[in-house]
VEXGUKE-800728 format. One record per residue (C-alpha): residue in three letters; x negated, y, z negated. Coordinates in steps of 0.001 Angstrom, whole numbers, padded with zeros to 6 digits, always signed. Each point is the difference from the previous one (the first is absolute). Layout:
! VEXGUKE-800728
alaXYZ
...
This chain:
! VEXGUKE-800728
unk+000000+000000+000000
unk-001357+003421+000968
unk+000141+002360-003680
unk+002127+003308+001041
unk-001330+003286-000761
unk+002022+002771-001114
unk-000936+003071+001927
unk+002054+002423-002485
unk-002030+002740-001979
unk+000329+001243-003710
unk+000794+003499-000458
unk-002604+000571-002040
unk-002371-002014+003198
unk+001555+002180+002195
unk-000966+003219-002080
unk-003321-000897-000391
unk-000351-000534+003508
unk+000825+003264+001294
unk-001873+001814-003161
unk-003668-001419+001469
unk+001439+000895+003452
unk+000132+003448-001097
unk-002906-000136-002097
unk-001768-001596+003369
unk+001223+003057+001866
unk-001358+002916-002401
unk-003288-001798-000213
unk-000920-000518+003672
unk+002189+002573+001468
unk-001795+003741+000489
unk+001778+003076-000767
unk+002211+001731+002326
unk-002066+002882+002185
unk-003219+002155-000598
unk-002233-000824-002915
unk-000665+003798-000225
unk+003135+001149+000424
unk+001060-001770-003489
unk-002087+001972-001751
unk+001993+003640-001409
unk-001379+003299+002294
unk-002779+002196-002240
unk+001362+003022-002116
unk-000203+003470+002228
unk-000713+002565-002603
unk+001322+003923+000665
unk-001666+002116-002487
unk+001291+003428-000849
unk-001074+002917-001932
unk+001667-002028-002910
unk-000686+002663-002726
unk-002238+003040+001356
unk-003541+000051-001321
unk-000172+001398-003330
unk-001041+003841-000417
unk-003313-000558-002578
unk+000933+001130-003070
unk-003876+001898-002012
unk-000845+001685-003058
unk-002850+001215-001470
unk-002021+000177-003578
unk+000151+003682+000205
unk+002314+001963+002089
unk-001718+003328-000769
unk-003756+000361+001062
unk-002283+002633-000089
unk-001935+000880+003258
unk-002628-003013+000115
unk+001589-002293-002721
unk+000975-003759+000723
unk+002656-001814-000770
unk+001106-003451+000407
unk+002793-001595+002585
unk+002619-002118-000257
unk+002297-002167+002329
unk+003028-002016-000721
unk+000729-002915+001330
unk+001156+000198+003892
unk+003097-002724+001119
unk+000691-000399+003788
unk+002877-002632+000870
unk+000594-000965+003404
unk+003080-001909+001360
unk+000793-003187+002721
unk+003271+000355+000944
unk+000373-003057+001899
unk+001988-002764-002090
unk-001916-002759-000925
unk-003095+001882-001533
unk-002629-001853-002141
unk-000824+003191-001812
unk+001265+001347-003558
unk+001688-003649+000017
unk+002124+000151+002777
unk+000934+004076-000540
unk-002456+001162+002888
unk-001622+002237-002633
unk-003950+000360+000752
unk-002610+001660-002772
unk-002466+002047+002562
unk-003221+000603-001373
unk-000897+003650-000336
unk-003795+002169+000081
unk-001222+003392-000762
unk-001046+001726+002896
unk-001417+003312-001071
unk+000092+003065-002816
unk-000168+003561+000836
unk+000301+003555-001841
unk+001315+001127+003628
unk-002759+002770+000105
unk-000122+001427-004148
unk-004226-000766+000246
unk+000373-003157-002491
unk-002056-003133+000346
unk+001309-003753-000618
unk-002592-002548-001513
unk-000276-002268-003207
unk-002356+000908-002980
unk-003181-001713-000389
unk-001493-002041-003253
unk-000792+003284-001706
unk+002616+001896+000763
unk-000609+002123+003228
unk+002509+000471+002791
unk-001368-001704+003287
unk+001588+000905+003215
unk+001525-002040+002117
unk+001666+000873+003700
unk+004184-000054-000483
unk-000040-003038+001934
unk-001695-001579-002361
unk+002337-001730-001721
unk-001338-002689-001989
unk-002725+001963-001420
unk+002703+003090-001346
unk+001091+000349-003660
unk-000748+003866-000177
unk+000913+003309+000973
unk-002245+002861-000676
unk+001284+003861+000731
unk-001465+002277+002278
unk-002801+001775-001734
unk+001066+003229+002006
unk+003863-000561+000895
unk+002412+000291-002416
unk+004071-000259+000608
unk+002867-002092-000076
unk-001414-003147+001533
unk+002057-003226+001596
unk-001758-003097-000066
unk+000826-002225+002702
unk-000336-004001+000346
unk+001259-001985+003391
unk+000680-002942-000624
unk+000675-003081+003127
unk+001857-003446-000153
unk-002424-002917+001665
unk+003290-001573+002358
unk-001137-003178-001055
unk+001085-002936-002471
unk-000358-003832-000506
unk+002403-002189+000751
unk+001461-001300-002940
unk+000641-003610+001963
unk-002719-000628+002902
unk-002757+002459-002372
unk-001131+002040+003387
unk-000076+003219+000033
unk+002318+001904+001885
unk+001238+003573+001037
unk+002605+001639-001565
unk+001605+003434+000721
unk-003168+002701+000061
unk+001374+003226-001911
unk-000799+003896+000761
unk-002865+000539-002769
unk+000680+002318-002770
unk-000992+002819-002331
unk+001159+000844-003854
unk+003005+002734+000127
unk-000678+003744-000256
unk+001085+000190-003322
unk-002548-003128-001123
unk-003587+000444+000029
unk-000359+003647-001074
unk-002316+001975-002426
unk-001211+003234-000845
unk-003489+001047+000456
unk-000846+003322-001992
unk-002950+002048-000617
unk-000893+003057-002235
unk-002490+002442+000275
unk-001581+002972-000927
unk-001249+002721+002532
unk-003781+000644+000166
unk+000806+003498-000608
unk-003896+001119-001271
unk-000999-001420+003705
unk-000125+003374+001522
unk-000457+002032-003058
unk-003904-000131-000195
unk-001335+000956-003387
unk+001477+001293-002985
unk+000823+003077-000552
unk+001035+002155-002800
unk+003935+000809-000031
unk+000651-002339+003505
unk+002649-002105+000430
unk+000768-002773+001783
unk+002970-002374+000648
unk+000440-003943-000433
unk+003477-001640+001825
unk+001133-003433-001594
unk+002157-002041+002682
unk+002007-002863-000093
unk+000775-002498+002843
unk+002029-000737+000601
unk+003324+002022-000001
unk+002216-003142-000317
unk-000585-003417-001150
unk+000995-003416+002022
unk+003377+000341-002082
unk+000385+003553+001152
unk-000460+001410-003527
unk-001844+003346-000783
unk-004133-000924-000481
unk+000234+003504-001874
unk-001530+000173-003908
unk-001557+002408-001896
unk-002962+000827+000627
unk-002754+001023-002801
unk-003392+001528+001014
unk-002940+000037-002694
unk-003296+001875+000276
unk-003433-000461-001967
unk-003163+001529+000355
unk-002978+001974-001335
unk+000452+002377-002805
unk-003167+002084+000592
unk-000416+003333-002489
unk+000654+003022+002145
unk+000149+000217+003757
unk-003466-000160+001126
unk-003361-000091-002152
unk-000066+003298-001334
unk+003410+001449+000305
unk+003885-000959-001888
unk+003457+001434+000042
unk+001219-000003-003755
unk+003994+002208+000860
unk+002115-001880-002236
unk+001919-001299+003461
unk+000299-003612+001615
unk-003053+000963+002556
unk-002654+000306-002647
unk-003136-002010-000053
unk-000804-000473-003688
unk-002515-003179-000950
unk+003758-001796-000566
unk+001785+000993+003204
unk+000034-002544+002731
unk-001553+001055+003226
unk+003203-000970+001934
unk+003351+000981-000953
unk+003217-000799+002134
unk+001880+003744+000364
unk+002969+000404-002407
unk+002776+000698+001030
unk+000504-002295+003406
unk+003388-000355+001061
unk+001489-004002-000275
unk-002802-000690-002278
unk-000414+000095-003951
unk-003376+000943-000855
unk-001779-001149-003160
unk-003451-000286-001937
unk+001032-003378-000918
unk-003350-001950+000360
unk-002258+002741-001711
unk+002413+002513-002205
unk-001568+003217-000723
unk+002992+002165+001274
unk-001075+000762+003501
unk-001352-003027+001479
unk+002129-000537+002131
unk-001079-003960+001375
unk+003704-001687+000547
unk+002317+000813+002472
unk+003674-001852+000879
unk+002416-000045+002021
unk+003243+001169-001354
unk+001769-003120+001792
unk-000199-002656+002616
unk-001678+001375+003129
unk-002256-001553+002543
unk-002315+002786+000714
unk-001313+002397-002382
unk-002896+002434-000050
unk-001802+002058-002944
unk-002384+002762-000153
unk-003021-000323-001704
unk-002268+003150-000923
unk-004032-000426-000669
unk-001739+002267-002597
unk-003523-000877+000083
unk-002851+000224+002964
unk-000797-003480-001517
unk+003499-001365-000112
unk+000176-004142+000811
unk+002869-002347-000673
unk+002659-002055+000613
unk+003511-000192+001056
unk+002467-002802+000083
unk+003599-000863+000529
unk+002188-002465-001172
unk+003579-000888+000485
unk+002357-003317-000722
unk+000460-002436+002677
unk+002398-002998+000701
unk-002552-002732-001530
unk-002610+002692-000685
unk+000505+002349-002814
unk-002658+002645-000611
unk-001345-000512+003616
unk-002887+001993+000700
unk+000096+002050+002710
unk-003141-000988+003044
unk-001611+003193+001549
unk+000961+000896+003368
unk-002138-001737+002655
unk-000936-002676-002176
unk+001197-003925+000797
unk-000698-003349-001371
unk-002197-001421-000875
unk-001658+003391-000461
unk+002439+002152-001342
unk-000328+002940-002451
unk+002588+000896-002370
unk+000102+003561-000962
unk-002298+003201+001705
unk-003263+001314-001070
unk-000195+003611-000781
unk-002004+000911+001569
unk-000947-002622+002730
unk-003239-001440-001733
unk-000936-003528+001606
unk-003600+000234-000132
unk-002829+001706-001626
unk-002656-003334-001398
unk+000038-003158+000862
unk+000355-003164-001988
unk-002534-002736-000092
unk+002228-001627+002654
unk-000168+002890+002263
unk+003764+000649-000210
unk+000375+004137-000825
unk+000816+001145-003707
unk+001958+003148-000340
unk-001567+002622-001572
unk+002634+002802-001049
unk-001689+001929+002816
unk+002466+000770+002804
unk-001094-001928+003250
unk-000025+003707+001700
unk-002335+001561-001863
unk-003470-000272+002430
unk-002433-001347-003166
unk+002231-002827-001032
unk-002559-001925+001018
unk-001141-001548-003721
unk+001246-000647-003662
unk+001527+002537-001814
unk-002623+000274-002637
unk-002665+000428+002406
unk-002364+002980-000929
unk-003222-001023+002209
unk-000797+003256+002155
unk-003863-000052+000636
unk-002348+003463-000467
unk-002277+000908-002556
unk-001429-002739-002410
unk+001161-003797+001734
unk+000337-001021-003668
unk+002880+001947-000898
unk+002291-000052+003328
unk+003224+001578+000186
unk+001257+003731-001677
unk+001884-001374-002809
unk+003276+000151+001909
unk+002071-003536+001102
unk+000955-000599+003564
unk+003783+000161-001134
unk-000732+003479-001858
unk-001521+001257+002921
unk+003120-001134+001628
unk+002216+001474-002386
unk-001884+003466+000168
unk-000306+002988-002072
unk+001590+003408-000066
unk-002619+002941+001323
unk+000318+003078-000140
unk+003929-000532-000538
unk+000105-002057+003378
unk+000397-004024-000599
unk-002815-001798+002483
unk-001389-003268+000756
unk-001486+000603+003527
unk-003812+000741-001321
unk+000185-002916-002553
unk-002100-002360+002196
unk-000450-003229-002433
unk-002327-000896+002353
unk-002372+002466+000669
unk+000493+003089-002391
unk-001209+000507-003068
unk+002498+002491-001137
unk-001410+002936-002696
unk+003147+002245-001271
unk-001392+003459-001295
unk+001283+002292-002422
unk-000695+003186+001422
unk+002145+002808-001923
unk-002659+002849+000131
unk-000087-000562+003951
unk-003930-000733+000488
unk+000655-002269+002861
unk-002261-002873+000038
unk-002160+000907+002882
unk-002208-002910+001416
unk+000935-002674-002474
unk+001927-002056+002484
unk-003546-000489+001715
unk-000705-002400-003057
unk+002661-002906+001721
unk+002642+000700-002084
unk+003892+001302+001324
unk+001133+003115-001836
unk+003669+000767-000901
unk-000701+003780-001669
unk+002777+000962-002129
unk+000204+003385-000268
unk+003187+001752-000187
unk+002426+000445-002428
unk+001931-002676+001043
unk-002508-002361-000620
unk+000119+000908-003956
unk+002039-003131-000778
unk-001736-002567+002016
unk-002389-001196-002578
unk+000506-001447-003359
unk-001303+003177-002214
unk-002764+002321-000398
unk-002332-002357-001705
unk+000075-003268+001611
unk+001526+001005+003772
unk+000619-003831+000900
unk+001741+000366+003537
unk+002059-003859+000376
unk+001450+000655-003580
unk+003075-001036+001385
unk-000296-003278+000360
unk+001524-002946-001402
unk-002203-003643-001469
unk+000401-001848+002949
unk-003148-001726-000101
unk-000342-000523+003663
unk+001101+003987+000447
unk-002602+001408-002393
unk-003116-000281-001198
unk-001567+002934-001772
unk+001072+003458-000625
unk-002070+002445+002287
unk-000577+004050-000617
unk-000344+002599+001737
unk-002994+002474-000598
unk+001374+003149-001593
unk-002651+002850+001698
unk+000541+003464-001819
unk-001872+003031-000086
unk-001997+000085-003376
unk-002730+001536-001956
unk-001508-002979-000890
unk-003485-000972-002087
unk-002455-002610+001174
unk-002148-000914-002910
unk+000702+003236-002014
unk-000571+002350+003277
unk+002257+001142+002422
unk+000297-001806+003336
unk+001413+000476+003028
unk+002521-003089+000099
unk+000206-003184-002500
unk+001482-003554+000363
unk+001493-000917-003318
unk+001469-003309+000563
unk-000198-001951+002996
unk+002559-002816+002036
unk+001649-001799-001227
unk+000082+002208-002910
unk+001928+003145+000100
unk-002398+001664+001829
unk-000490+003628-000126
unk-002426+002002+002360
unk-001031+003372-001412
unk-000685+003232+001835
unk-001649+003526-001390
unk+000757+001802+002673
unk-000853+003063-001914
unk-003893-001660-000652
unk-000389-000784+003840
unk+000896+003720+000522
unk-002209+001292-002327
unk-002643-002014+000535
unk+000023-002692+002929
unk+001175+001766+002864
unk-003125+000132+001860
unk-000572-002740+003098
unk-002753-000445+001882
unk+000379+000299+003628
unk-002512-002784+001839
unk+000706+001996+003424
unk-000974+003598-001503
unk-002451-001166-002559
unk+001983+002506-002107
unk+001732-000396-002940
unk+003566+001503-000030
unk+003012+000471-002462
unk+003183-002416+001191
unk+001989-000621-003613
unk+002392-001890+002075
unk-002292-002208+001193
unk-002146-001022-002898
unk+003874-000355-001905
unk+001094-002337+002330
unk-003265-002142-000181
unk+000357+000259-003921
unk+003696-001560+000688
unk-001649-002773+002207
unk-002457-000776-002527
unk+002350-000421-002899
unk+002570-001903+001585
unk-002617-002457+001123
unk-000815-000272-003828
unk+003558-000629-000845
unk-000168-002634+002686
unk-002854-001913-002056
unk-003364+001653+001780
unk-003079+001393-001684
unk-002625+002609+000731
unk-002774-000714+001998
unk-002711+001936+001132
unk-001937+002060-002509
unk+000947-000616-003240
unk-000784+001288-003517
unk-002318-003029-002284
unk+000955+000273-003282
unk-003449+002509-000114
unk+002115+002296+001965
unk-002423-000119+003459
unk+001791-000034+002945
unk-000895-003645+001680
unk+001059-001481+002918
unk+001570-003420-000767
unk-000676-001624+003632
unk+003475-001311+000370
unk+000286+001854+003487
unk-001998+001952+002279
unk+003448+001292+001722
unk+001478+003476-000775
unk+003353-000871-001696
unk+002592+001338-002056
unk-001118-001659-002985
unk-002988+001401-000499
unk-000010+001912-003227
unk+001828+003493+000604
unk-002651+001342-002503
unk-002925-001010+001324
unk-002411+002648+001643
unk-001813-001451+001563
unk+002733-001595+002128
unk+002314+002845-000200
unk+000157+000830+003135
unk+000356-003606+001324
unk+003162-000598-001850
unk+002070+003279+001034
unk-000757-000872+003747
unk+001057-003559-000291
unk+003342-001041+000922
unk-000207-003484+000169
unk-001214-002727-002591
unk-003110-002234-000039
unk+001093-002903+002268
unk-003521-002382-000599
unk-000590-002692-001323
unk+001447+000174-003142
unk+001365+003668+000715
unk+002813+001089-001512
unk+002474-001212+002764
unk-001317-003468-000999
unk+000981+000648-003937
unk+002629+001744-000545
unk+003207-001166-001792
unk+003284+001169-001203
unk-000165-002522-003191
């Protein structure tokens, strides 16, 4: 018998039959169409301006600078957000939103005169170009300019970012670069300063003014406020007795020039100012000056009272950041600036051991500022005992003559000055052929120029100062006399001698009498000329007073007339009562200038 098979399936066979069919299928079946094309398209970004580029917002350590000071900067933090407005963006997680990265560009003052830089390990500004952006962190002011002044920084975005997905960097919407607003950025530069105002007065003078202008700039600040504040000028300065060496005003009045006066007063009186004696009371000193409110210029008269007037005036005023600023004198910058004005201008004179000039209280004007105030180093006469007693800055300062200040003979230089006391009018003939420069007073105007009668010093007027003075020096009082040499009369007699109070005798009566008669070398006579043999008595006296002896025949203590061998040279100084040389000395008019003649020895102390 053939077994029957039964050809009818399960369910379940017939389920698991079409299952691996299927199965079957997916596995060796590829997928319908282009590979590529199953892959999604790439994202097509559209960038936009998003939010614009951020304005830079900067501030600064100090927003008020004086002309040349330096301040620090300061920049917040910039934000530039671009946008893809395509759907589908990777960026900002889906939103599109882009962070673009942003760079300083440059920093300018836009033309105030300012430099940008950084400061160095000790502390000094170095300069950088504006462009220079890395290397900035400072500002520093004009050291001329000074104004409202807008700082300006542009700022760019880079149009680039990473791709928060892929990491490659892409472009992203490249915005307009950018600078800080107009009313960001801005500070005030100011200045104050005092006018030179002794520039073009020269030299003091007695009773001169002259003016001094305070300004403040300026007008406005960055805030538009008022710069204006009071204003307070002070003044100090020498306080020399009387007004030159040998003269003083004692009135009772504001002008006078006691030993306790200053030698520069402001004027009383000055409309918009209040005047005081604050920094050295004594009634009428007047040395402080202020505004009477806010201003931003203000000027002051100041009035000089000695020949030898020096000093100092200053400024000062309150500031935003600066109170008490000190004014800087016109014509002056960083790093070199001045603050305050000579009076008068008096930059050089000596030198230090550096070679840099030392002021000297000697107006720059005067032609022999040309060494230290206590100078006293003319040549003539004995080298040992150079210069006539008198400083280079009382020679400077001058002396009243004859009622008439002057200065213009005082050579510290060259002249030996030699101030005689001639009441009686004798003149004092050929004595300036000795080497010395003669001021004769003589008139009754002259009767107060000395100290008194018996010691006649002539720079009694001057103050302690030891670089100003050094010694007191007389003058030789010459007066007609009948004076006694050694118990007989004599035609003329030296009593004291420099730097004594010298005194120079004449008997003009004796010499009338007696020594009138000259011997004339072209006649071979003998004739009477008073005049002459009085003059030559004058000559020969003041060269005693001026520290010279006889020569030529002299009297030994035997009483013989001798000749002492000092010169062989007619001269002056040969004894005016010796006969035998009698008629030698009244026809000289010059003195012995050998080797050691009296132009080689004489001295005025």
């Amino acid at each position: 018998m053939k077994r029957h098979v039964n050809k009818q399936l399960s369910v379940s066979g017939v389920v698991k039959v079409v299952l691996g069919c299927f199965l079957f299928f997916l596995l060796v079946t590829p997928p319908f169409g282009d590979p590529a094309l199953a892959q999604p398209p790439p994202h097509t970004h559209n960038w936009t301006v998003g939010t614009p580029l951020e304005q830079p917002y900067i501030w600064f350590e100090k927003e008020y600078l004086r002309r040349g000071d330096v301040t620090a900067l300061y920049v917040a933090s910039i934000m530039d957000w671009d946008l893809c407005t395509n759907p589908g963006c990777s960026f900002g997680f889906g939103s599109g939103w882009a962070e673009d990265w942003v760079y300083l560009v440059s920093w300018s003052d836009n033309g105030a005169g300012g430099q940008f830089g950084y400061l160095d390990a000790q502390g000094n500004f170095e300069p950088r170009p504006g462009t220079a952006v890395n290397e900035i962190t400072h500002y520093k002011a004009s050291d001329t300019q000074s104004g409202v002044v807008h700082i300006t920084l542009t700022v760019d975005d880079f149009a680039i970012t990473q791709d928060p997905i892929t990491g490659e960097w892409i472009e992203i919407f490249n915005d307009t670069s950018t600078t800080n607003p107009m009313t960001v950025g801005n500070l005030t530069v100011w200045e104050f300063t005092i006018s030179n105002g002794a520039a073009g007065w020269g030299r003091p003078e007695r009773d001169k003014n002259l003016s001094f202008t305070a300004n403040i700039t300026p007008d406005n600040d960055h805030y538009d406020n008022p710069m204006a504040s009071r204003i307070e000028f002070r003044l100090t300065g020498s306080q020399e007795p009387g007004w030159c060496l040998n003269a003083t005003r004692i009135q009772g009045t504001w002008t006078d020039t006691s030993s306790t006066d200053n030698d520069l007063k402001f004027v009383p009186g000055q409309a918009g100012l209040e005047i005081s004696d604050f920094q050295n009371p004594n009634g009428t000193n007047f040395d402080t000056a202020w505004t009477l409110g806010p201003e931003t210029t203000a000027s002051v008269a100041v009035r000089c009272l000695d020949y030898g007037a020096y000093g100092w005036i200053e400024a000062l005023t309150d500031l935003p950041d600066a109170p008490m600023a000190p004014a800087r004198r016109e014509g002056t910058a960083p790093p070199n600036a001045m603050y305050g004005a000579q009076i008068p201008i008096d930059e050089r004179g000596t030198v230090d051991a550096n070679g840099n000039p030392v002021p000297n209280n000697i107006a720059d004007v005067w032609q022999w500022d040309n060494g230290g105030a206590g100078d006293d180093n003319e040549p003539g006469g004995d080298p040992n005992f150079r210069g006539d007693g008198f400083t280079r800055y009382e020679e400077y300062r001058g002396f009243k003559v004859n009622g008439a200040w002057q200065d213009g003979t005082f050579n510290p230089d060259t002249n030996k000055d030699v101030f005689v006391l001639d009441w009686d009018g004798l003149g004092t003939s050929h004595f300036a052929n000795l080497g010395v420069t003669i001021h004769n007073l003589n008139t009754v105007a002259a009767q107060d120029e000395y100290d008194n009668f018996a010691n006649h010093v002539m720079n009694y007027q001057h103050c302690n100062h030891v670089f100003h003075h050094r010694q007191e020096q007389h003058g030789i009082l010459l007066r007609i006399h009948n004076n006694i040499v050694n118990g007989q009369p004599a035609p003329g007699g030296t009593v004291t001698r420099l730097n004594g109070a010298a005194e120079s005798l004449i008997n003009v009566q004796l010499i009338q009498q007696n020594f009138s008669n000259v011997f004339d070398p072209n006649t071979g006579q003998w004739v009477n000329d008073f005049l002459v043999v009085r003059n030559h008595t004058v000559a020969h006296e003041l060269g005693h007073a001026c520290n010279l002896n006889h020569h030529g025949y002299v009297q030994n203590q035997n009483g013989q007339w001798v000749w002492d061998g000092v010169t062989t040279l007619p001269c002056t100084m040969v004894n005016a009562i010796s006969p035998q040389r009698r008629g030698d000395y009244v026809g000289v008019q010059n003195y012995d200038n050998g080797n050691p003649g009296c132009i080689r020895i004489w001295r005025l102390y």
